[in-house]
RODO-2510 file (C-alpha; in nm, 4 decimals, decimal comma):
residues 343
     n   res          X          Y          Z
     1     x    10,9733     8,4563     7,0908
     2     x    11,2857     8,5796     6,8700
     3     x    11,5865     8,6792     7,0617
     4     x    11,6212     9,0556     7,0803
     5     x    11,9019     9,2336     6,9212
     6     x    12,0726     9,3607     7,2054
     7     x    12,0458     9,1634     7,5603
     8     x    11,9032     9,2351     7,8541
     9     x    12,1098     9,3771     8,1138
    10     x    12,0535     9,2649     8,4401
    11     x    12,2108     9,5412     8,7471
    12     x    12,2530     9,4082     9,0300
    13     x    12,5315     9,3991     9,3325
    14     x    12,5077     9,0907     9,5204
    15     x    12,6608     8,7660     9,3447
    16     x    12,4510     8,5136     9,5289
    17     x    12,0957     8,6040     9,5253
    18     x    12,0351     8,6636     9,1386
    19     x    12,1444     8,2714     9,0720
    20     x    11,7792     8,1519     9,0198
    21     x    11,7572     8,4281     8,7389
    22     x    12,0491     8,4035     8,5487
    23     x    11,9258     7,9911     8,5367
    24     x    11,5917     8,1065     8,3844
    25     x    11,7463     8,3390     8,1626
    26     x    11,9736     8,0598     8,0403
    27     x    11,7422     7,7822     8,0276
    28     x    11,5181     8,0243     7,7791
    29     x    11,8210     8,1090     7,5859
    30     x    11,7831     8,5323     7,6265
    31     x    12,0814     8,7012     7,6057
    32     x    12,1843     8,8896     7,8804
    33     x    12,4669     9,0899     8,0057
    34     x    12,5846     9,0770     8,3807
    35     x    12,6260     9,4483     8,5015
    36     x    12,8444     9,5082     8,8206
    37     x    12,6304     9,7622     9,0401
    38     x    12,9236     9,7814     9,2778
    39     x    13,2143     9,9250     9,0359
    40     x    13,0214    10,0696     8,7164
    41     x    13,0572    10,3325     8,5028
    42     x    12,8216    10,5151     8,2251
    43     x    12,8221    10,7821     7,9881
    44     x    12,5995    11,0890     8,0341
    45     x    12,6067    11,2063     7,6572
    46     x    12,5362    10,8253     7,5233
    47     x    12,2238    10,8574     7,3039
    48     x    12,1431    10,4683     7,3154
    49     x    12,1589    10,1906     7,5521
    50     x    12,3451     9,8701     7,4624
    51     x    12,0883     9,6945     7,6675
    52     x    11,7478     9,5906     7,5214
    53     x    11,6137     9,6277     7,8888
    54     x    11,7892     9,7169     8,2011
    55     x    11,6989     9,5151     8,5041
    56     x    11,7635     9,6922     8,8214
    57     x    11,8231     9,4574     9,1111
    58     x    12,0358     9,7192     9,3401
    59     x    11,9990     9,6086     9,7287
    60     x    11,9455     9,8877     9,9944
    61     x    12,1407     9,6386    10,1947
    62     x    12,5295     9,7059     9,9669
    63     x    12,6836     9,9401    10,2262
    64     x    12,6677     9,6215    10,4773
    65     x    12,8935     9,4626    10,2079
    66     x    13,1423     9,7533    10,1343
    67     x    12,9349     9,8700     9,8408
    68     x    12,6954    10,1957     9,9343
    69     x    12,8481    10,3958     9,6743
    70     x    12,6274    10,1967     9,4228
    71     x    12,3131    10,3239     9,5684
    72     x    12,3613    10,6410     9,5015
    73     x    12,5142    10,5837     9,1809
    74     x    12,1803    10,3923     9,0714
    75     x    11,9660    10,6606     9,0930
    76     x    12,1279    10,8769     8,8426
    77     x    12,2096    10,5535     8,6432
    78     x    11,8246    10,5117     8,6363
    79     x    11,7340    10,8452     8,5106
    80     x    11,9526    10,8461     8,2417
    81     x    11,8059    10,5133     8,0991
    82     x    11,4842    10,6752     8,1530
    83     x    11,6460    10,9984     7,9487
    84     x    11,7383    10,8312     7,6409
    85     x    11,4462    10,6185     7,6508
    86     x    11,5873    10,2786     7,7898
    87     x    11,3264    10,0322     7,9228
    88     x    11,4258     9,9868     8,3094
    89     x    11,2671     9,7528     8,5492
    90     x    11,1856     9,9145     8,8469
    91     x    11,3750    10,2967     8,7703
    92     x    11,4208    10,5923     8,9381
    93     x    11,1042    10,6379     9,1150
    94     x    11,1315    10,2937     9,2583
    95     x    11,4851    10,3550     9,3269
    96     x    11,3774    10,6498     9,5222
    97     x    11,1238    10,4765     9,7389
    98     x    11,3266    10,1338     9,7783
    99     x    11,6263    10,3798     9,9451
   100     x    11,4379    10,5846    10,1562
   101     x    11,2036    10,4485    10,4410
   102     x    11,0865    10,8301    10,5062
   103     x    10,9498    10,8386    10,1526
   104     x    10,7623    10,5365    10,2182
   105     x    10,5984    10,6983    10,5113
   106     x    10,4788    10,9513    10,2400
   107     x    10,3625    10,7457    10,0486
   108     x    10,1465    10,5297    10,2897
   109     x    10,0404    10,8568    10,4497
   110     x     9,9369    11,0055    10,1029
   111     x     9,7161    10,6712    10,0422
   112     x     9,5825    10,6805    10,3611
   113     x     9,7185    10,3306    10,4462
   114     x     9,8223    10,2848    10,8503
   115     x    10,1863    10,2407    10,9954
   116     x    10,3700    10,2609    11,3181
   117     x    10,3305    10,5871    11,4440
   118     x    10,7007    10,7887    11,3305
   119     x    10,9399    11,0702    11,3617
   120     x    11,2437    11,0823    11,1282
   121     x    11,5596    11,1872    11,2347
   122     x    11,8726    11,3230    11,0865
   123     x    12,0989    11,3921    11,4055
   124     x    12,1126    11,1221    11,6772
   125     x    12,0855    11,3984    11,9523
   126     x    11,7226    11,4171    11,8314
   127     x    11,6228    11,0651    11,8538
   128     x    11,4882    11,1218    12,2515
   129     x    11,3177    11,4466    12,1481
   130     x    11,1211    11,1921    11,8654
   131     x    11,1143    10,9362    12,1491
   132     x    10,9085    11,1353    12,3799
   133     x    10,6033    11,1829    12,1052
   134     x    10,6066    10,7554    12,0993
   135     x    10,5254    10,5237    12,2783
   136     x    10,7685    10,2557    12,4236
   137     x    10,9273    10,0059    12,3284
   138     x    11,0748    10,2271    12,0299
   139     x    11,2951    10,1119    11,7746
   140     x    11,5406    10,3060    11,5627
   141     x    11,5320    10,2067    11,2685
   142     x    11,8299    10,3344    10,9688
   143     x    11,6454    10,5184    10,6184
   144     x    11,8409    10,3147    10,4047
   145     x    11,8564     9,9844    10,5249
   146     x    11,7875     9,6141    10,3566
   147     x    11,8143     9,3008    10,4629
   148     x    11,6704     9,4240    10,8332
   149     x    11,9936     9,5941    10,9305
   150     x    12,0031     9,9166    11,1414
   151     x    11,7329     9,8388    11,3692
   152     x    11,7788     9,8743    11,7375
   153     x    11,5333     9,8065    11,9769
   154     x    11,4891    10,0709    12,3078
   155     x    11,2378     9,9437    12,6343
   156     x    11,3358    10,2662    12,8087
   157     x    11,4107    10,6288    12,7068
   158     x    11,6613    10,6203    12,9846
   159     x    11,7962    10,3247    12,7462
   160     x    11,7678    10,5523    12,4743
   161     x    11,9172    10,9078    12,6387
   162     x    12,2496    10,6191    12,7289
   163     x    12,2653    10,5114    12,3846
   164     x    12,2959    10,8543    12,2818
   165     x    12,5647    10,9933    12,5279
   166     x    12,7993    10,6397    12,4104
   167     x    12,7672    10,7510    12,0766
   168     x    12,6057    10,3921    11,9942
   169     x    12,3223    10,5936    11,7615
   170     x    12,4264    10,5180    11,3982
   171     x    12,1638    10,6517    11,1942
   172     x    12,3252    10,5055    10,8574
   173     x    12,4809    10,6153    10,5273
   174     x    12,2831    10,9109    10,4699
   175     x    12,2827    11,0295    10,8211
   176     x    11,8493    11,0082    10,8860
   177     x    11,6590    10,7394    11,0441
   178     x    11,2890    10,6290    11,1749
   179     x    11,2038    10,6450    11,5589
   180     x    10,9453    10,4119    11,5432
   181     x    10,6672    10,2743    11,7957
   182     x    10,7391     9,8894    11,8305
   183     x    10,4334     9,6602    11,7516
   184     x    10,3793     9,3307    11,8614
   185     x    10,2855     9,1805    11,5625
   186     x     9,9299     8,9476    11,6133
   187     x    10,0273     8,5431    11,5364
   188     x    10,3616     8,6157    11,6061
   189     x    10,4453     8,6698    11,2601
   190     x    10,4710     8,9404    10,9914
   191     x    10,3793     8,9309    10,6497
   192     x    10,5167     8,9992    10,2545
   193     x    10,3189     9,0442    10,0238
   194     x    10,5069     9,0036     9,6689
   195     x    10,3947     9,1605     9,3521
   196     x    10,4490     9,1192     8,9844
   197     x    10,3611     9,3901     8,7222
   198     x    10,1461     9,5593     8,9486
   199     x     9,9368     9,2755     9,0624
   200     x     9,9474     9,0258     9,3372
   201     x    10,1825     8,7308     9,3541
   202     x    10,1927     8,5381     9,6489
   203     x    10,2404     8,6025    10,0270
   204     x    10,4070     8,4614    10,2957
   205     x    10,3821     8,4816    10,6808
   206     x    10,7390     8,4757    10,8379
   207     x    10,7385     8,3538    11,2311
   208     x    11,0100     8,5120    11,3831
   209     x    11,1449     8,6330    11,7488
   210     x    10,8824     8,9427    11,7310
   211     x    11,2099     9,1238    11,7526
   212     x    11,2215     9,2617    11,4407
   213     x    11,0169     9,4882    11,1324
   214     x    11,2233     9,3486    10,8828
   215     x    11,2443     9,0196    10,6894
   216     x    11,4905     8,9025    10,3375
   217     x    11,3153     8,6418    10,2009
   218     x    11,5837     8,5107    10,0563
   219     x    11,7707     8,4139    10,3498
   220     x    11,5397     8,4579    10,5870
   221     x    11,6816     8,7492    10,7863
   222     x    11,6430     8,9335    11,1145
   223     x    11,8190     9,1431    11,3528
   224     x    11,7665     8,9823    11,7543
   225     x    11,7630     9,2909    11,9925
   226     x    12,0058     9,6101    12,0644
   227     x    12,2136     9,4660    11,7334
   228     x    12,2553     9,6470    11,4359
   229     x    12,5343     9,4481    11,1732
   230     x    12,3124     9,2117    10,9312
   231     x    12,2349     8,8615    11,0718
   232     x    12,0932     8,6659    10,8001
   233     x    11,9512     8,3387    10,9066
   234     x    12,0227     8,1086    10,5884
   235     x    11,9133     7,7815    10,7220
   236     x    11,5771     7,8867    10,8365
   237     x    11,3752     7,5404    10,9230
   238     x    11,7470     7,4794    11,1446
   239     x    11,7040     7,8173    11,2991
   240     x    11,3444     7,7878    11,3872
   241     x    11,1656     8,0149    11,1624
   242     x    10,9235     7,8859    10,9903
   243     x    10,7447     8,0207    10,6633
   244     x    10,4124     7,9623    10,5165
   245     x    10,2395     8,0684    10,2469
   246     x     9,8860     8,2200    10,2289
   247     x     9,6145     8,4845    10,0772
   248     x     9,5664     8,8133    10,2544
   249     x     9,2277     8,9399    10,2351
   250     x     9,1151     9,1081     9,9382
   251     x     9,1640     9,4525    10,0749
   252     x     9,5034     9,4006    10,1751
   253     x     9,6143     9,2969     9,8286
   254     x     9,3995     9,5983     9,6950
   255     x     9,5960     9,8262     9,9252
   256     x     9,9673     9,6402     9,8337
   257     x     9,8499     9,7126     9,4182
   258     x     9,7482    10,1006     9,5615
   259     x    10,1130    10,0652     9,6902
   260     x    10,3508     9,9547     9,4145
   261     x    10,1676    10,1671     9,1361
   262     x    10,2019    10,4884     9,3343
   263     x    10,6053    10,3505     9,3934
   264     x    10,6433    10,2841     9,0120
   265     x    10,7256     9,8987     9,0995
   266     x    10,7613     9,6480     8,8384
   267     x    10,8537     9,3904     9,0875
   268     x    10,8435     9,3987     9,4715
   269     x    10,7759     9,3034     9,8281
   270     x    10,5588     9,4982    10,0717
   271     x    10,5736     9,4314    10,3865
   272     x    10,3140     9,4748    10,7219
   273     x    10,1848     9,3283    11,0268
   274     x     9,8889     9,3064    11,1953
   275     x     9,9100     9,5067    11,5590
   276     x     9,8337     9,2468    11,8360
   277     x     9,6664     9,5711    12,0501
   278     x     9,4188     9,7067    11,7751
   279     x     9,4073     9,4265    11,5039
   280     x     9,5306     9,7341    11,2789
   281     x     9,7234     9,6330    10,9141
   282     x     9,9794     9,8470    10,9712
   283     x    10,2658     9,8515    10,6715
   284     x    10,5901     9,9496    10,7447
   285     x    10,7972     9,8156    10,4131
   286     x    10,8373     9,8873    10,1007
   287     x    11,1103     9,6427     9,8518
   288     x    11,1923     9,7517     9,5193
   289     x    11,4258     9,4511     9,5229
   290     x    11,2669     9,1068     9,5660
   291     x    11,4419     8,8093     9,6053
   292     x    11,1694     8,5760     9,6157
   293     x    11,1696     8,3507     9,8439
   294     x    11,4018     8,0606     9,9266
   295     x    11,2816     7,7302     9,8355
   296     x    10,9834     7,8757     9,6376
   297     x    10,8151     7,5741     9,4917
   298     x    10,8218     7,4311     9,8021
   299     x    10,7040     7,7619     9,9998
   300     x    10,4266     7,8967     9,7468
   301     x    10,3935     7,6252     9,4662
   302     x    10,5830     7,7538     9,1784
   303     x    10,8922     7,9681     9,0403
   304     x    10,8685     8,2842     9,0855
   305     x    11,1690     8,3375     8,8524
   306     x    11,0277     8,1513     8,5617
   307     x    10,7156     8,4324     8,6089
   308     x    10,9518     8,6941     8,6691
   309     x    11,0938     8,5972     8,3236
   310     x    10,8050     8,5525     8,1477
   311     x    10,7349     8,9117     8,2751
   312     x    11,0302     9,0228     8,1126
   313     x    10,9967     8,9060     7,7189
   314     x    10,6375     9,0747     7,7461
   315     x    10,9050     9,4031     7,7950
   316     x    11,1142     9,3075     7,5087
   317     x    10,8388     9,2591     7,2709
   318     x    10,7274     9,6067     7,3788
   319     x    11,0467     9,7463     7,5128
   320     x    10,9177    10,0992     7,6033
   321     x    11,0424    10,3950     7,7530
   322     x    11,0061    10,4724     8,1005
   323     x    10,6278    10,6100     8,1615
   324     x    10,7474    10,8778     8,4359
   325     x    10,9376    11,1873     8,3488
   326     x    11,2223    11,2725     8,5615
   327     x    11,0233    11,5969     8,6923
   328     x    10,7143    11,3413     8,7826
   329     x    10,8890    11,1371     8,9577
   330     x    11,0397    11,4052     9,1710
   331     x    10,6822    11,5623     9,2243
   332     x    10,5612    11,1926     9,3492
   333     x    10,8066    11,1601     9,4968
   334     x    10,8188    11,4885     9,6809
   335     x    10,4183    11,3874     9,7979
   336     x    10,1788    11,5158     9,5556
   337     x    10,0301    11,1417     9,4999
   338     x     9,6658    11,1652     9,4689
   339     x     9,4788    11,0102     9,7996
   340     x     9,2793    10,6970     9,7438
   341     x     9,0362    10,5515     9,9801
   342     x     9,1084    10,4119    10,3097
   343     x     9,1628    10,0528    10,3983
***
């Protein structure tokens, strides 16, 4: 394919994870223009983008790393390429739904998809008042997290009420959070399903502790009990954890699809488990920003960054602009998704 006039720019905020891409992008000879998420600037009157494409890979998880101005900034970054008509992978409706774990409740609740039973949050001093409608254990869990951080474990809500009166209750950068029933996930492990255009990719099962919701492929993370700073496991066949690959049944891959269309992903991760009491899919995680996993062609068979690629040129051959207004997205966004059948 001819090399498009203008390259791709590819947003993003953490310098390690993109590596695999930039290789692919280089191998194929694209052009492409590194954009610093963390310390950017734009112009709200510009009329065209410099980029051919804009590839968002924000993390959720850039406030653990002194950077949570940029996820705010990307949202209205997002809507103005969507404005002036700039093809972005995974905009501001994704943006919206990778940042905001309440949202995601939403959304699974408007598709009639199942999930730990919830109360969100947006003063600490409410989190026992949320606890007493759960059952325990509980965790608390931040609304914009990544990378599993901000998830505390409680056994107790004497536990809980203590945790309050310290003060030890962050509920995050914007101040809400998830008190969430804690499921002990069937197999001991949870599962990611990863998705591509809107269509299955592959899946992995992660083993872990049973101590967390969360997983970053990636690295391999978790967060052990009553700790709440990142804790990224990098060597994960040295740690213990081991990952395998596998196909979940056809309805849960129907349901993951239902997921990322309604969430305007291009490319992304859902997560669930299955609960060890009921035998309930229950999902609890949705991932606008998918690192693939480490050690893919070992893990799944192939490269998922020499797919993700190929995804991209089928954009620049048909560079669009984005196919949600900015007052649909809000409405989505805001729950009026139309209900699909229940899995």
């Amino acid at each position: 394919m001819a090399s498009p006039q203008k390259p791709i720019g590819i947003y993003f905020e953490h310098p390690e994870w993109f590596k695999p891409l930039f290789a692919e992008l280089d191998r194929r000879g694209l052009p492409y223009e590194k954009i610093d998420a963390a310390h950017h600037l734009f112009n709200p009157s510009e009329k065209e983008s410099r980029y051919s494409l804009v590839v968002n890979r924000m993390s959720s998880s850039a406030y653990l790393r002194g950077h949570g101005q940029g996820i705010f900034h990307t949202a209205g970054y997002a809507t103005h390429l969507e404005r002036i008509g700039t093809r972005i992978i995974n905009g501001s409706a994704a943006t919206a739904i990778e940042t905001n774990k309440a949202r995601q409740l939403s959304l699974f609740e408007s598709l009639g998809l199942k999930y730990p039973a919830s109360r969100v949050i947006n003063h600490a001093s409410r989190a026992v008042d949320a606890a007493r409608e759960l059952r325990f254990p509980i965790v608390v869990k931040v609304n914009i997290g990544g990378s599993g951080a901000g998830i505390i474990r409680f056994d107790t809500i004497e536990g809980l009420q203590a945790a309050v009166d310290n003060n030890q209750i962050d509920l995050g950068i914007d101040q809400t959070a998830l008190a969430q029933e804690y499921v002990t996930p069937r197999g001991g492990n949870i599962h990611r399903v990863e998705t591509l255009d809107g269509k299955f990719l592959y899946a992995m099962k992660v083993y872990t502790t049973g101590e967390s919701f969360n997983l970053c492929p990636a690295e391999i993370c978790q967060i052990p009990e009553e700790q709440s700073a990142e804790f990224c496991l990098t060597e994960a066949p040295k740690k213990g954890i081991q990952v395998e690959a596998f196909t979940p049944p056809a309805e849960v891959i129907a349901a993951v699809e239902r997921i990322v269309a309604a969430a305007k992903i291009d490319v992304g991760g859902i997560e669930y488990l299955i609960d060890d009491r009921t035998g309930d899919v229950l999902f609890y995680d949705i991932n606008a920003l998918s690192n693939f996993v480490a050690d893919a062609v070992n893990v799944v068979g192939f490269d998922p960054y020499a797919r993700f690629v190929d995804y991209l040129e089928t954009q620049l051959s048909g560079a669009r602009p984005a196919e949600v207004s900015l007052a649909q997205a809000t409405a989505q966004l805001e729950g009026s998704y139309q209900p699909a059948s229940i899995h």
